[in-house]
C-alpha positions in Angstrom: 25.7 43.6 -4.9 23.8 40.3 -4.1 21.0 40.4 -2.0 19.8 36.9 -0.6 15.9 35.5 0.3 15.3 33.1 2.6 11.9 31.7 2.0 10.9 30.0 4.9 8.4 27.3 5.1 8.2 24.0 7.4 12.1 25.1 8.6 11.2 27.8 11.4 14.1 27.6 13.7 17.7 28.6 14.0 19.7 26.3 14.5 21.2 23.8 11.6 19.4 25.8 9.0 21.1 25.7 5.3 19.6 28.4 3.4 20.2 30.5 6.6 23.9 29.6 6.3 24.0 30.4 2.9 22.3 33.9 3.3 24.7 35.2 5.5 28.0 35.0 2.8 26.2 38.1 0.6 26.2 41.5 0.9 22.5 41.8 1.6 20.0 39.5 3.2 16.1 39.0 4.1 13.9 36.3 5.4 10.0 35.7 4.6 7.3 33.9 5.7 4.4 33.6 3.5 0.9 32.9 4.9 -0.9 31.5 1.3 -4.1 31.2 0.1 -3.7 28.0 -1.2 -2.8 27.0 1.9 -5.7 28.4 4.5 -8.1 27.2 1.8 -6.7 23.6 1.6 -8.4 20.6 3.1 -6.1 19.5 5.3 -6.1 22.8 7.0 -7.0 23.9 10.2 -6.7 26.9 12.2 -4.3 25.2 14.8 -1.7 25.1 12.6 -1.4 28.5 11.4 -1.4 29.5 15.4 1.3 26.8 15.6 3.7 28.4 13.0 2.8 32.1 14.1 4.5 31.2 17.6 7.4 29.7 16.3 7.6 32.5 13.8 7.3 35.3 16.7 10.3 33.7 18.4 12.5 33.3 15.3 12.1 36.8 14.5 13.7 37.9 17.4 16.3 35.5 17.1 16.9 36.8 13.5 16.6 40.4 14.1 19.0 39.8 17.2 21.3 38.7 14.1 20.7 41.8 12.3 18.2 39.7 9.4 14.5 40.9 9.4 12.1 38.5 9.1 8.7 39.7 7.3 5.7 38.0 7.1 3.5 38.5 4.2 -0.4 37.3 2.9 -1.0 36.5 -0.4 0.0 34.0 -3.3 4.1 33.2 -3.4 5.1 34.7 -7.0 2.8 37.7 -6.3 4.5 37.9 -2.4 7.9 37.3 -4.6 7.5 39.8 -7.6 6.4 42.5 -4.8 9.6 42.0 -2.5 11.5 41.6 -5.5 10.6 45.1 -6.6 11.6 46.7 -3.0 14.4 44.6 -1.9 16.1 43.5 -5.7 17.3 40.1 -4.0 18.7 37.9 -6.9 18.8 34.5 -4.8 16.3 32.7 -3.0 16.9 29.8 -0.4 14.7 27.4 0.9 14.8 24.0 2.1 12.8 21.3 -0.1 9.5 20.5 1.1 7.8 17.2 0.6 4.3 18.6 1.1 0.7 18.4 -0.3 0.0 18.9 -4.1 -0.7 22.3 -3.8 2.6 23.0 -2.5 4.2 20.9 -5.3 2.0 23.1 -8.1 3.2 25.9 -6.2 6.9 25.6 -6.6 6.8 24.7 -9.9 5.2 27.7 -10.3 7.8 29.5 -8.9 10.5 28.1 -10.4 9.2 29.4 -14.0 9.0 33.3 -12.2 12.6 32.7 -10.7 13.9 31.5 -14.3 11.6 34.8 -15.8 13.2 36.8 -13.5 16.8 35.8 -13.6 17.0 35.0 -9.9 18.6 32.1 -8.7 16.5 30.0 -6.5 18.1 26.5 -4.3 16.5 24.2 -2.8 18.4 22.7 0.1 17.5 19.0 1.6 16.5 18.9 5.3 15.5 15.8 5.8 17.1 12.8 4.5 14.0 12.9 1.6 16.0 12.4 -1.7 14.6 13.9 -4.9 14.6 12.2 -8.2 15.2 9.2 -6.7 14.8 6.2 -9.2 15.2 3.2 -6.7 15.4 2.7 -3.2 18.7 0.6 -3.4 21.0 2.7 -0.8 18.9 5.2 0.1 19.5 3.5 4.1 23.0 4.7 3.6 21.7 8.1 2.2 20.1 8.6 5.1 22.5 7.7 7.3 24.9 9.8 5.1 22.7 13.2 5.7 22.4 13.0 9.4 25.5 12.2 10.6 26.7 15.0 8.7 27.6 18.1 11.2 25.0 20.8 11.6 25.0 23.9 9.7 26.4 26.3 11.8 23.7 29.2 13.0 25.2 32.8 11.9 26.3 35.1 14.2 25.6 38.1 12.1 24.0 38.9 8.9 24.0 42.1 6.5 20.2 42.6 6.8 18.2 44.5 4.3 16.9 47.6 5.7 13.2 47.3 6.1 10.3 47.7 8.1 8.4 45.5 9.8 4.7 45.1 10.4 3.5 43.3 13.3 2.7 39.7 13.0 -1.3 39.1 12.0 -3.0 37.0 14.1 -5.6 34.5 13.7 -8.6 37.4 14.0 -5.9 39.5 11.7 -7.0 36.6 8.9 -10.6 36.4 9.7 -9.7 32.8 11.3 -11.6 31.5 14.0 -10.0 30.4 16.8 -9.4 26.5 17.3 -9.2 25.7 20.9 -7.7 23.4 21.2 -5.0 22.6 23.8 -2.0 22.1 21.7 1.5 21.9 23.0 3.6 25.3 23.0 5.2 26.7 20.1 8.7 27.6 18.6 12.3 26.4 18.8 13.4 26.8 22.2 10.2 24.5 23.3 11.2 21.9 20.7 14.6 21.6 22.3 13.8 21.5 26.0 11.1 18.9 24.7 14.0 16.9 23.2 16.2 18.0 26.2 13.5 16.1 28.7 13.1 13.1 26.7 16.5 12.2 26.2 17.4 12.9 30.0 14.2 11.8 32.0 11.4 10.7 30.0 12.7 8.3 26.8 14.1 5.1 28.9 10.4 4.0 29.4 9.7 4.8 25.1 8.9 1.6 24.1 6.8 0.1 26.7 5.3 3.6 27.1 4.4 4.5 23.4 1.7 2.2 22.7 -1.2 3.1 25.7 -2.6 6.5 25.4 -2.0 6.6 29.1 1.6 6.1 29.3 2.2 7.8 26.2 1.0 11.2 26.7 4.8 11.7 28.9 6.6 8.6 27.5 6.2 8.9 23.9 8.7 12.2 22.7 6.2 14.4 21.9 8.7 16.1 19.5 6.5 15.7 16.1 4.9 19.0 15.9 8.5 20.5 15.8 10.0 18.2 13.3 6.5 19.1 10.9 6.8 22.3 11.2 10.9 22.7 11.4 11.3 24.2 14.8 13.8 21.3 15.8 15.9 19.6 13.0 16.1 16.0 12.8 19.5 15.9 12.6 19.8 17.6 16.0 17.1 14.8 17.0 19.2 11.8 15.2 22.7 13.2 17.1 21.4 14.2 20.2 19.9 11.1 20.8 22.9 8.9 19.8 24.7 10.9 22.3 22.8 10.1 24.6 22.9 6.1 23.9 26.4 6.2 23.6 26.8 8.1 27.2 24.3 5.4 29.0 25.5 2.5 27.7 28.7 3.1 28.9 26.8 3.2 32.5 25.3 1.1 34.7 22.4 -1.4 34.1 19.7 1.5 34.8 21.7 3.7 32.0 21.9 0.7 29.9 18.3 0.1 29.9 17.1 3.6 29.3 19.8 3.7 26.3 17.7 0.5 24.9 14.5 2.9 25.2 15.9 5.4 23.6 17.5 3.1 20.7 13.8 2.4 19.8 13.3 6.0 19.5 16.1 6.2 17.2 14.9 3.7 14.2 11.6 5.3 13.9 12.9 8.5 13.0 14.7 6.8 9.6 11.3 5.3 9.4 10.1 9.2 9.5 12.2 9.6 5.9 11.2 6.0 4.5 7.6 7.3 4.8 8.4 10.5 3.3 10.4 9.1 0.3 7.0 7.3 -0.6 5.2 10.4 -1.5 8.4 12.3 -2.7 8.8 9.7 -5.2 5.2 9.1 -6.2 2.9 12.2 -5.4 -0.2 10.8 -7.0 -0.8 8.4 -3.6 -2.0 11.4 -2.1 -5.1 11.0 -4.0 -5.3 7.6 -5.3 -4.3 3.9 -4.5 -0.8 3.0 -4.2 -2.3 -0.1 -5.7 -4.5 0.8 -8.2 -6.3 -2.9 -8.7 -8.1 -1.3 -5.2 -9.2 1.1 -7.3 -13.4 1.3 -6.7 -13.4 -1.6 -3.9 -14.5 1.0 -1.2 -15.1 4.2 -3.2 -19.0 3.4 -4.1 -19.9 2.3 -0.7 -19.3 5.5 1.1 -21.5 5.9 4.0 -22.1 9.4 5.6 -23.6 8.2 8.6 -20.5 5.8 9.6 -18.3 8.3 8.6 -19.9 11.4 10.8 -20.4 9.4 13.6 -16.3 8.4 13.3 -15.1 12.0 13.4 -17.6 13.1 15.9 -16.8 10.4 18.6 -19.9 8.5 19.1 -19.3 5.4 17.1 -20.5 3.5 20.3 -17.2 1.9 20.6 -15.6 3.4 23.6 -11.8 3.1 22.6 -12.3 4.5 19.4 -14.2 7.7 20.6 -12.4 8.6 23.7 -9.5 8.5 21.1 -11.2 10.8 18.5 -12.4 12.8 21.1 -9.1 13.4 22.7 -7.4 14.1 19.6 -10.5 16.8 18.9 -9.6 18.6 21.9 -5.5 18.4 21.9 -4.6 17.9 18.4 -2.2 15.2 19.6 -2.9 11.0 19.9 -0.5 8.5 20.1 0.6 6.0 17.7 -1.4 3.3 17.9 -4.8 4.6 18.5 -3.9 6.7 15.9 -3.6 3.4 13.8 -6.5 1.9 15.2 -8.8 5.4 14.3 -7.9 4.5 10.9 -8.2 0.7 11.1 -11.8 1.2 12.3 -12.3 3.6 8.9 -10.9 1.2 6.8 -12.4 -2.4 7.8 -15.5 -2.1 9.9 -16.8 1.2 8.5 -15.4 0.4 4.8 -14.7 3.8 4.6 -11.8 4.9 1.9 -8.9 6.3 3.2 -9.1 9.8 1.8 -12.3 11.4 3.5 -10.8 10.3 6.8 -7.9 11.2 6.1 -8.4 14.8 5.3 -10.7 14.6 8.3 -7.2 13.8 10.6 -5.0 16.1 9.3 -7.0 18.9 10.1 -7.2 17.4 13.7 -3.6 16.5 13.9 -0.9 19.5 15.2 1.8 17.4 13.6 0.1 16.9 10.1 3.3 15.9 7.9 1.9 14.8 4.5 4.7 12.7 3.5 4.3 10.7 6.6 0.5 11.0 6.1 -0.9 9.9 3.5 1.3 6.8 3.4 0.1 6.0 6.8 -3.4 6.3 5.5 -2.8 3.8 3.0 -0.6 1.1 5.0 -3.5 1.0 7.8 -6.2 0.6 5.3 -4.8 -2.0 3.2 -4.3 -0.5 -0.3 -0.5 -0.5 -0.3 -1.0 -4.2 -2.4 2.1 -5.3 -0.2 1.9 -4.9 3.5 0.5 -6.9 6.2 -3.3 -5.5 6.8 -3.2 -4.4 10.5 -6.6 -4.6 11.7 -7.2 -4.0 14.7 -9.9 -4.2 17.6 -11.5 -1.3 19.8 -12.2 -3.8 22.7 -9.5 -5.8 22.6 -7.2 -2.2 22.9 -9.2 -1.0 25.4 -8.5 -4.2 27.1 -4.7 -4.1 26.6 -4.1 -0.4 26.6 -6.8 0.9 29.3 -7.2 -2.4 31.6 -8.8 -0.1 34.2 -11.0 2.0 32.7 -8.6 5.0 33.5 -8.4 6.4 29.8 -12.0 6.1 28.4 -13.9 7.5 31.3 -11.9 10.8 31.0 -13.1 11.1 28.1 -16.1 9.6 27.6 -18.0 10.6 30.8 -21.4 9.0 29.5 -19.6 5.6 30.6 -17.9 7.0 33.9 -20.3 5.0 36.0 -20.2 1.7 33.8 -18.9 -1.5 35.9 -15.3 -2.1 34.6 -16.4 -5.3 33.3 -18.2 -3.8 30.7 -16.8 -0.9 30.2 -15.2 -2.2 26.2 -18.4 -3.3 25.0 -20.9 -1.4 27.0 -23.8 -2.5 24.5 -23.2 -6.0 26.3 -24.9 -4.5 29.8 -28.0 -5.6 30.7 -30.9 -3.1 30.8 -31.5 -3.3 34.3 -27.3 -2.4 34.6 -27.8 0.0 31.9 -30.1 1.9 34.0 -28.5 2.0 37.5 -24.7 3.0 35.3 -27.1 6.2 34.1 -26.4 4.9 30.4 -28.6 3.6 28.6 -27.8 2.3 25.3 -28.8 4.4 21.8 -29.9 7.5 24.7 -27.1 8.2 27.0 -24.1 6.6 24.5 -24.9 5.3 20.8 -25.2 1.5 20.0 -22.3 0.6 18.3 -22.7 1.7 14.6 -21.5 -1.7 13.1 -20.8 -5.5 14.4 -17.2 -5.8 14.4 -17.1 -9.3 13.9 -19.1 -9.2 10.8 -17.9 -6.1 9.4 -14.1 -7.1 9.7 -14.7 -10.7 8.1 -16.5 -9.4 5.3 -13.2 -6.5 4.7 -11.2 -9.4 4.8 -12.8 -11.7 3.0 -12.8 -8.4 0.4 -9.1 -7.7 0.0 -7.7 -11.1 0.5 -9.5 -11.8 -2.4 -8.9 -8.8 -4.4 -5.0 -9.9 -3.3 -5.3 -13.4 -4.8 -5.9 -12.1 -8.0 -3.2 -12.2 -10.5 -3.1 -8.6 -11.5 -2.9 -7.6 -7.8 0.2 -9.8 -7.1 1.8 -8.4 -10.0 1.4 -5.0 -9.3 2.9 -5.8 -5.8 6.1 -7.0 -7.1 6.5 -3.2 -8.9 4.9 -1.7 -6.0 7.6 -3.3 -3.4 10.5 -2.7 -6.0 9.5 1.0 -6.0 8.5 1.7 -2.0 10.0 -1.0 -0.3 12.6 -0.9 2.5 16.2 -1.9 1.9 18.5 -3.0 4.6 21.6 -1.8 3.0 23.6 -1.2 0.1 25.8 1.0 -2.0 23.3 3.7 -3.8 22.5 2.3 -7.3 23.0 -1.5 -5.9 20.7 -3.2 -4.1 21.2 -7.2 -2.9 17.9 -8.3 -3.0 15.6 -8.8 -5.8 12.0 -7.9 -5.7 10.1 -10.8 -4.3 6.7 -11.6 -4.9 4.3 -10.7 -1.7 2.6 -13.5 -0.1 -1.1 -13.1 1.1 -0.1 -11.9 4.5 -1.8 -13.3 8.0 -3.9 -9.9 9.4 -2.0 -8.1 12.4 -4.8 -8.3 15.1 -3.8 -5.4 16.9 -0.6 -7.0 18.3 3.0 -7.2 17.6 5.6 -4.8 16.1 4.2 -1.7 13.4 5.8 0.2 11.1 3.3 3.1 12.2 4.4 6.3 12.3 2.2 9.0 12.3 4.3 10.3 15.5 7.1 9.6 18.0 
């Protein structure tokens, strides 16, 4: 008599679930959820998280037991959670969906495999997003993709033969010795992941790509859908169908549905930029930790300076834009995608910070931390990838396009509520006698700024164009750009274009259209 595990991880919903599917063909079946060590001890974790996955968790549970398959939830180290359920359940398969996550997860699994192949149980792995594994060049991997999500759903199970077994209440945050986060964070769990999607694909996604840039407009036009793609309470397939049905249907409508099919469109090609990202870290894990190119290696690392970098993540760089931002994503966990980009574009060129303190410092502040998406990002807006255009970009001039009236930075930096609009981006400019009578005064009510941008960005430039004439630079490019780089089309195994050799690109001066993704 077979007796099937699901082992959930970043996959906690119902619907168009594989290793669900596959569960439910043997005689016996259980799910678990495993709250590690490894995990609550890593540093890109916060508390936030965890209290996102418990509420998705609490409503899949029900869902599951409504199905007749309990769902447990256990605290401890995977093969030890394993070898104990193992013991009281005698499952011989395991099911999971493959997980493109930090390198303690990767360390993990390996892990695991060896007690599976110990223990004669049969564990697979299932794709969920279109991430391919053992990929050895990008040639076709578009048609992959394409391959994976137009593919129909797996179909949820009506019924399972559960394993009989009892089950503890779900620990909460105080249950762990966790301290609460406080943050704001959007609600938890599948059904809230599909009336998100639901609302953007019927009211709020026509305006997505004029929307998506200001952190005004993009708090309702943006999808807002990331935190449930991270964390697997929404598929992405369901997200890639659902919103081609809905293109399909208004562009076979009048000129307002044509128009809000043309917003969504936009929507549409940055979730296969969602996989592109993911691919990069699936295929090479080691650029979680160190340069995708390598001749970068020690350009930043020995100038690390605490006092920049404290006064980044606390909000009080003395640059409005950049510390409303910070502060906003402090207290919500969410940001949208270009001040997200710009956060980092201020770590990497003015402050000369390296990418990895402040990036462990953001995923611990971002809800939707997705590590193949991540650290990726890190590198692309600081300028280590060795092959794409370096997108610096400047806090007054976004506060300028993105908050023209002050709306944005006042909410949440009150210290400048009272500063005359014309100075509200570079607030150091005021006068003292203005400084006064606006009840801010400059290095007392709101820090001076804690670099000159001007001089701080030439000299960053003038440091990795340099470092990107070099000949050993260009060469690695071309490997670098074989390996990661995008590919329009092709058969898998064949690619029509050869690698080229990357030219010294002009800077993107916060304008123009990014490949940034760090959400939707």
């Amino acid at each position: 008599m077979s007796t099937a595990l699901v082992w959930l991880k970043r996959d906690l919903r119902l619907h168009d679930h594989a290793p669900l599917a596959a569960a439910a063909a043997h005689a016996q079946a259980l799910a678990v959820y495993v709250i590690e060590p490894q995990w609550l001890a890593s540093p890109e974790f916060d508390p936030q998280h965890l209290d996102f996955a418990l509420g998705c968790l609490a409503e899949l549970r029900a869902a599951l037991g409504a199905r007749g398959l309990p769902l447990l939830v256990r605290t401890g180290e995977a093969r030890a959670v394993l070898d104990t359920l193992r013991r009281e359940t005698g499952f011989t398969h395991v099911y999971s969906h493959e997980e493109t996550g930090p390198g303690w997860t990767y360390a993990r699994d390996l892990a695991v495999a060896d007690w599976c192949r110990a223990h004669g149980v049969v564990w697979e792995e299932m794709p969920q997003y279109g991430v391919v594994r053992r990929l050895a060049r990008r040639a076709g991997w578009a048609a992959r993709w394409q391959g994976r999500m137009d593919a129909p759903e797996h179909a949820s199970p009506a019924a399972f033969r559960g394993a009989r077994l009892d089950l503890a209440d779900l620990p909460t945050l105080a249950d762990l010795g966790i301290a609460p986060h406080g943050r704001a964070i959007q609600p938890a769990g599948e059904r809230a992941g599909l009336a998100v999607l639901d609302s953007f694909l019927t009211q709020r996604g026509g305006v997505y790509r004029r929307a998506i840039s200001s952190p005004l407009t993009a708090e309702s036009g943006s999808s807002r859908l990331s935190p449930y793609l991270a964390f697997g309470a929404l598929s992405l397939r369901r997200a890639h169908q659902a919103s081609a049905a809905a293109i399909r249907r208004r562009r076979a409508g009048g000129a307002a549905d044509r128009a809000f099919a043309y917003g969504l469109s936009g929507f549409v090609s940055r979730l296969r930029w969602h996989c592109h990202f993911m691919q990069k870290l699936e295929s090479e894990p080691e650029i979680e930790f160190h340069n995708f190119s390598r001749a970068h290696d020690g350009l930043r690392e020995p100038h690390f300076d605490r006092t920049r970098f404290d006064a980044w993540c606390a909000g009080q760089t003395g640059y409005p834009m950049v510390d409303a931002c910070m502060r906003q994503l402090i207290a919500t966990g969410w940001l949208n995608f270009r001040m997200r980009a710009m956060l980092v574009s201020f770590a990497a060129y003015p402050l000369w910070l390296h990418w990895r303190k402040p990036g462990l410092f953001l995923a611990r502040q971002f809800l939707d931390f997705e590590a193949g998406i991540h650290w990726p990002q890190m590198q692309m807006q600081s300028g280590t990838t060795g092959i794409n255009t370096l997108r610096v970009y400047s806090p007054s001039k976004q506060a300028l396009d993105h908050d023209p009236e002050g709306v944005y930075i006042r909410r949440w930096v009150p210290e400048l509520a009272r500063v005359p609009q014309g100075y509200l981006a570079r607030p150091w400019t005021m006068p003292a006698e203005i400084q006064r009578a606006a009840g801010c005064v400059i290095g007392r009510n709101y820090p001076a700024p804690v670099v000159d941008e001007s001089s701080s960005i030439k000299a960053a430039k003038d440091a990795l164009y340099g470092l990107r004439r070099q000949s050993a630079a260009r060469e690695e490019a071309v490997a670098i750009a074989d390996r990661h780089g995008s590919r329009k089309s092709g058969l898998p195994g064949t690619s029509r274009r050869q690698p080229h050799r990357p030219r010294c690109p002009r800077d993107a001066a916060a304008g123009g259209v990014q490949r940034e993704l760090f959400d939707f």
